[in-house]
TIVO-2410 file (N, C-alpha, C; in nm, 3 decimals):
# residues 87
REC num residu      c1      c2      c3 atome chaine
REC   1      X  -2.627  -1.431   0.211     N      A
REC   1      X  -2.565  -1.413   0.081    CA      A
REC   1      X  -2.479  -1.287   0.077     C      A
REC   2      X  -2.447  -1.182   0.133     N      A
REC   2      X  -2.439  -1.067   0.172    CA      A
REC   2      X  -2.312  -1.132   0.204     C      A
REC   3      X  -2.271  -1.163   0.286     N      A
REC   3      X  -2.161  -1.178   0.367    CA      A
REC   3      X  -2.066  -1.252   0.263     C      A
REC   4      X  -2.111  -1.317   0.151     N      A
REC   4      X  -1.986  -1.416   0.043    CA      A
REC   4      X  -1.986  -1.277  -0.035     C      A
REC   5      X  -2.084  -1.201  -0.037     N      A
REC   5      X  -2.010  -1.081  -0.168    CA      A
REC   5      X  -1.931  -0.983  -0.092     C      A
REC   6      X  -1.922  -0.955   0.023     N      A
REC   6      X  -1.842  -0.870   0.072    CA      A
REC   6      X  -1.708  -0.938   0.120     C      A
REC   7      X  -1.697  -1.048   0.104     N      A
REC   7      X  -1.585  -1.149   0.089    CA      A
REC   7      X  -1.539  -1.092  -0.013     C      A
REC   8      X  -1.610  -1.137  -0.182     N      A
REC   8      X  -1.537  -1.085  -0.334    CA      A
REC   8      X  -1.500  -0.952  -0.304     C      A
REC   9      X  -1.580  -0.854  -0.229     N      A
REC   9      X  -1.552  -0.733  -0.244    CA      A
REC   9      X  -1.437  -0.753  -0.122     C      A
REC  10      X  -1.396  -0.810  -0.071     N      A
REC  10      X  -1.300  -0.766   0.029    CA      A
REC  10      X  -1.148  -0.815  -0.030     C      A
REC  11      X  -1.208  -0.871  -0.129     N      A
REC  11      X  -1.046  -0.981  -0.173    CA      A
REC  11      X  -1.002  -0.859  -0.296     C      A
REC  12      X  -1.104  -0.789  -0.352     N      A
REC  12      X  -1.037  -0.689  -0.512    CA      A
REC  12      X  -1.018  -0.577  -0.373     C      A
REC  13      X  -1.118  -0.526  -0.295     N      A
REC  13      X  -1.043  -0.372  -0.211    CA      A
REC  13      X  -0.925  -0.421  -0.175     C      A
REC  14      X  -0.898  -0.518  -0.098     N      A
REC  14      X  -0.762  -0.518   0.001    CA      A
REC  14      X  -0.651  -0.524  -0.108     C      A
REC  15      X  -0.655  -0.554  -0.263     N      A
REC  15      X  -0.562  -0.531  -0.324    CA      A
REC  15      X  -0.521  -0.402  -0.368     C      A
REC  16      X  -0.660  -0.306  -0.379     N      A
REC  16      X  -0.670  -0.202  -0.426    CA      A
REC  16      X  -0.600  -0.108  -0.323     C      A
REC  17      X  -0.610  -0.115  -0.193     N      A
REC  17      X  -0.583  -0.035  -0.064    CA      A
REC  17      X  -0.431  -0.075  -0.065     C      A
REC  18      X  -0.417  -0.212  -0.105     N      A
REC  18      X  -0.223  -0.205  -0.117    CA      A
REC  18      X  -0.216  -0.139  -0.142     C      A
REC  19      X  -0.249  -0.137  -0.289     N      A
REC  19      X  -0.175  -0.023  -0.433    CA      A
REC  19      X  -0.212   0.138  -0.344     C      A
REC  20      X  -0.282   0.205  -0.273     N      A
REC  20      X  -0.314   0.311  -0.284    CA      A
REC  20      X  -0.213   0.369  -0.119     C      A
REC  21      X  -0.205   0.245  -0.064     N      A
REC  21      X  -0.081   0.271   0.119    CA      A
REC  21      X   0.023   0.142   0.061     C      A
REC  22      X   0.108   0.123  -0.002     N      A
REC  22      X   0.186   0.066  -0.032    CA      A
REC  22      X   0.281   0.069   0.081     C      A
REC  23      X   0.328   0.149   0.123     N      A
REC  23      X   0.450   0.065   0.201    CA      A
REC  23      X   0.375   0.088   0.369     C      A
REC  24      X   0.272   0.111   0.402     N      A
REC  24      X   0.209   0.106   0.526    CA      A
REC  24      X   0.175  -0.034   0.621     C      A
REC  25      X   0.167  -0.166   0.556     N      A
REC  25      X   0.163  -0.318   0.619    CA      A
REC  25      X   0.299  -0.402   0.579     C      A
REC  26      X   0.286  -0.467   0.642     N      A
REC  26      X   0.418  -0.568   0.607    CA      A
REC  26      X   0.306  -0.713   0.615     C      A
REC  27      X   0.343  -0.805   0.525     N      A
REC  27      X   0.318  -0.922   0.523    CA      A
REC  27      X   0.263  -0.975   0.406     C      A
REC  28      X   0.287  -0.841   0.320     N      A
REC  28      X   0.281  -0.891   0.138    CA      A
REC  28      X   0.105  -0.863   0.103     C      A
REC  29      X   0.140  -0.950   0.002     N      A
REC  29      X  -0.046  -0.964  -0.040    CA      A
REC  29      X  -0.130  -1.032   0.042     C      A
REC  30      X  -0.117  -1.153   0.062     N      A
REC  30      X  -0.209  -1.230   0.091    CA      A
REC  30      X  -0.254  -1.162   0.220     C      A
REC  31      X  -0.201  -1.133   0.295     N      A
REC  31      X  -0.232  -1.026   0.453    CA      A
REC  31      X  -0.325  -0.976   0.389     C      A
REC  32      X  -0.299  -0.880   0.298     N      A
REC  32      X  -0.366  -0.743   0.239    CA      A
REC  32      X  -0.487  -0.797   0.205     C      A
REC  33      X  -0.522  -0.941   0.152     N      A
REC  33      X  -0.616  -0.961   0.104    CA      A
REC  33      X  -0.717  -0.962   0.210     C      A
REC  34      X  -0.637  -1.067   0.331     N      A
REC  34      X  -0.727  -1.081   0.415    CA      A
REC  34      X  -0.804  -0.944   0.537     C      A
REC  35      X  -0.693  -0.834   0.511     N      A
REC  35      X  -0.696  -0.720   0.544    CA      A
REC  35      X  -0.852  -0.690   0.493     C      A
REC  36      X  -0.818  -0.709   0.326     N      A
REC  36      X  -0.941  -0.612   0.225    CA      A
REC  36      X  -1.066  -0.723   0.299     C      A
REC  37      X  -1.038  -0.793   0.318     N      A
REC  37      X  -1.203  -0.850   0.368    CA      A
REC  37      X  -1.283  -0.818   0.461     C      A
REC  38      X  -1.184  -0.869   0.580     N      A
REC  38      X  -1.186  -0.792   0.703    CA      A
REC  38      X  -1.220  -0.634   0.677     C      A
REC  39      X  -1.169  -0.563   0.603     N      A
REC  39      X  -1.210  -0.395   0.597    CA      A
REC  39      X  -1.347  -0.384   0.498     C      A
REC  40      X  -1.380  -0.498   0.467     N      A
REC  40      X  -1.486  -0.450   0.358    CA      A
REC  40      X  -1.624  -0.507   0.491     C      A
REC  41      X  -1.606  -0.596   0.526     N      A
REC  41      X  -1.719  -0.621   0.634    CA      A
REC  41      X  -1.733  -0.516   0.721     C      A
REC  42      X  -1.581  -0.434   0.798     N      A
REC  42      X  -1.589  -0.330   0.879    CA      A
REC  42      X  -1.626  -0.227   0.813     C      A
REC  43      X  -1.629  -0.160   0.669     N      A
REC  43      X  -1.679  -0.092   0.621    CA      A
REC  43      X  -1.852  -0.091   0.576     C      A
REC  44      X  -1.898  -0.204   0.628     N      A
REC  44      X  -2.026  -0.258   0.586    CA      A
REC  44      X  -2.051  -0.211   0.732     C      A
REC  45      X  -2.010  -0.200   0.835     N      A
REC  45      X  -2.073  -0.171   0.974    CA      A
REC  45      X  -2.030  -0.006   0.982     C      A
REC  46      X  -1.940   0.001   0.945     N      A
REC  46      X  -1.934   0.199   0.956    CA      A
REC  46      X  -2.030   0.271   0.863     C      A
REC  47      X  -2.057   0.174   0.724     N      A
REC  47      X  -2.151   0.287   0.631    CA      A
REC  47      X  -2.327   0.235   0.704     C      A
REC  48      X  -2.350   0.175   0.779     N      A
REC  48      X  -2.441   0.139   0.879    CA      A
REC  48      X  -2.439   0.287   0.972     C      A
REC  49      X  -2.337   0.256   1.000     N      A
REC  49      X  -2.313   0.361   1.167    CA      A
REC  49      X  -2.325   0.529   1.106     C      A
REC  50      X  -2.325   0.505   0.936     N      A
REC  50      X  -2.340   0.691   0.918    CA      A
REC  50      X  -2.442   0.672   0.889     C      A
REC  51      X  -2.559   0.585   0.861     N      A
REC  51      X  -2.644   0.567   0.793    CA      A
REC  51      X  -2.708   0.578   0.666     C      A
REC  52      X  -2.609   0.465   0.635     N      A
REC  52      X  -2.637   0.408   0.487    CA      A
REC  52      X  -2.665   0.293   0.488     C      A
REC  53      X  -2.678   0.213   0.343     N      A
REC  53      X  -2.685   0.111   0.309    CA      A
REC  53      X  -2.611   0.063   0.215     C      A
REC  54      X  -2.497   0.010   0.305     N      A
REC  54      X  -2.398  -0.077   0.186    CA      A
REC  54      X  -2.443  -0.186   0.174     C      A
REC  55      X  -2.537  -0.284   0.217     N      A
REC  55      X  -2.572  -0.416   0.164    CA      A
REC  55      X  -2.693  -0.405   0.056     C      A
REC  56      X  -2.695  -0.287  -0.003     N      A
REC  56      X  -2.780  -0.311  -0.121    CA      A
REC  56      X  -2.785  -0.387  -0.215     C      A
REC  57      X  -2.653  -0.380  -0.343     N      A
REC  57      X  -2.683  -0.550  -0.384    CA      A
REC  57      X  -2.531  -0.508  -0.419     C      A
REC  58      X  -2.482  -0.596  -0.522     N      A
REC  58      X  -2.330  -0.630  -0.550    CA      A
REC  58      X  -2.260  -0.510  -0.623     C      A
REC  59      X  -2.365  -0.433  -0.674     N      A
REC  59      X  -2.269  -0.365  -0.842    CA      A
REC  59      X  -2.321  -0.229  -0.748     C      A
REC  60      X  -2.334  -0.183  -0.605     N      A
REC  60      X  -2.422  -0.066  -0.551    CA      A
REC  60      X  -2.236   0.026  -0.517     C      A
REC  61      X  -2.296   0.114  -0.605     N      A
REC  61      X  -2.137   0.209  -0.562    CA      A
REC  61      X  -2.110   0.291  -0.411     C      A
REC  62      X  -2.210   0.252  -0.333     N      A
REC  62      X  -2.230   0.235  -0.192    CA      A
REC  62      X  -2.148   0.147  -0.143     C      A
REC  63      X  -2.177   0.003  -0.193     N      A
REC  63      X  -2.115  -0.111  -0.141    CA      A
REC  63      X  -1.978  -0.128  -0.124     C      A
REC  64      X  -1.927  -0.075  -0.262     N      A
REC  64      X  -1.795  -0.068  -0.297    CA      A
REC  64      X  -1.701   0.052  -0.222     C      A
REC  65      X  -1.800   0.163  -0.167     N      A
REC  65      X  -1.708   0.306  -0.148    CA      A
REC  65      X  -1.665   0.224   0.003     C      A
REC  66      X  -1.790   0.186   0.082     N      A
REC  66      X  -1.760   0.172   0.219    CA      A
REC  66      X  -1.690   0.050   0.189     C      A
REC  67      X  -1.671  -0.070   0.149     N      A
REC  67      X  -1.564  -0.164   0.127    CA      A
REC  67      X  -1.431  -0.081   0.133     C      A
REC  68      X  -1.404   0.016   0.033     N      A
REC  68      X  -1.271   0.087   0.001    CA      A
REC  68      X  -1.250   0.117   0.123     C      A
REC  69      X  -1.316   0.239   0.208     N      A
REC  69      X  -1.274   0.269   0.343    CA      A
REC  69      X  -1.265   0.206   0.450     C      A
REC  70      X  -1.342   0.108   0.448     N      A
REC  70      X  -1.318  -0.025   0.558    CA      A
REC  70      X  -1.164  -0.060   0.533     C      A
REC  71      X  -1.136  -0.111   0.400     N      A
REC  71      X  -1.019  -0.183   0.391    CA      A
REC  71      X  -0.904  -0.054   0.424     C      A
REC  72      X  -0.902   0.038   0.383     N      A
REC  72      X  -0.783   0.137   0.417    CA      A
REC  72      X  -0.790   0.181   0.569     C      A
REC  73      X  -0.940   0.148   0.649     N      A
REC  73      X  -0.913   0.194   0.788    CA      A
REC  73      X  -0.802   0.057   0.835     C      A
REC  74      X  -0.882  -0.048   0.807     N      A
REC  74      X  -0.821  -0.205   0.869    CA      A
REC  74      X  -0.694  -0.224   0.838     C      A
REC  75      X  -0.632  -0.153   0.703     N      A
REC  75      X  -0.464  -0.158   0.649    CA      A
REC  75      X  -0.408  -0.091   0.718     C      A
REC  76      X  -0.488   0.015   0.747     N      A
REC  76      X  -0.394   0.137   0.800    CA      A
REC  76      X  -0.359   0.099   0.957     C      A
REC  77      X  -0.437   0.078   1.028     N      A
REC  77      X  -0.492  -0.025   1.169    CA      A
REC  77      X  -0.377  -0.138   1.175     C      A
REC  78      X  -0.343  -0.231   1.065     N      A
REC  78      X  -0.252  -0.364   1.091    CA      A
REC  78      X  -0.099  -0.303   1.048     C      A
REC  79      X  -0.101  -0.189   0.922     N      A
REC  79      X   0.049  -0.134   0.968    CA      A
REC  79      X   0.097  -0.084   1.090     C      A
REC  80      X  -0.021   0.000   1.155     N      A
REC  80      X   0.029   0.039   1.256    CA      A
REC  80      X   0.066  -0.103   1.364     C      A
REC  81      X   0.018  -0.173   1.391     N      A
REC  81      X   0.014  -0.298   1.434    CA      A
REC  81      X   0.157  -0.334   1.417     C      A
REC  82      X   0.158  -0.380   1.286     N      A
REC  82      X   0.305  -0.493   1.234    CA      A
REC  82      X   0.403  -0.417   1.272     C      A
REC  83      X   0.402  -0.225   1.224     N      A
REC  83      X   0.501  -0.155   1.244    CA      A
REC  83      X   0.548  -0.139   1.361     C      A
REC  84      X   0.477  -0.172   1.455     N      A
REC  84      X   0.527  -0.185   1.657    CA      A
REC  84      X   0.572  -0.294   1.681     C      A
REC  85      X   0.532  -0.399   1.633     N      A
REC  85      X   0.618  -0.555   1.623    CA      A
REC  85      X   0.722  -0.516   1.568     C      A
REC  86      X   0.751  -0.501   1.447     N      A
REC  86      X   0.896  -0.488   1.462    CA      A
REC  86      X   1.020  -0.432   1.481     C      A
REC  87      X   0.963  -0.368   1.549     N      A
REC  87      X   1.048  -0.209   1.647    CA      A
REC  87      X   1.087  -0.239   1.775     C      A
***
């Protein structure tokens, strides 16, 4: 069950991480979204790796911080990416 809420949480961060690195990815929203998911699961394994607990439950402001930084490592990670493609 864990893994569909860090989905929801990955679909509102990766919009949120647009708005906050706006011109850092290319490929619009929907990327970004799939970005914010992808960064909210990888943020669920880094707040692990400092030792925490982001899978506490849905509304845990744990859950949400390491979601945020997952998704801005993984945005920041696929601009750099897209930005060498098209260079």
């Amino acid at each position: 069950m864990w893994f569909l809420s860090w989905i929801v949480i990955g679909l509102i961060m990766g919009a949120i991480a647009r708005a906050v690195l706006p011109g850092r990815a290319g490929g619009g929203w929907f990327i970004s979204l799939i970005v914010g998911v992808l960064g909210a699961i990888v943020g669920g394994f880094i707040g692990r790796a400092f030792g925490a607990n982001p899978n506490q439950h849905f509304w845990s402001l744990s859950t949400w911080f390491w979601a945020f930084v997952g998704s801005l490592v993984v945005l920041f990670l696929w601009g750099l990416v897209a930005g060498r493609r098209r260079t």
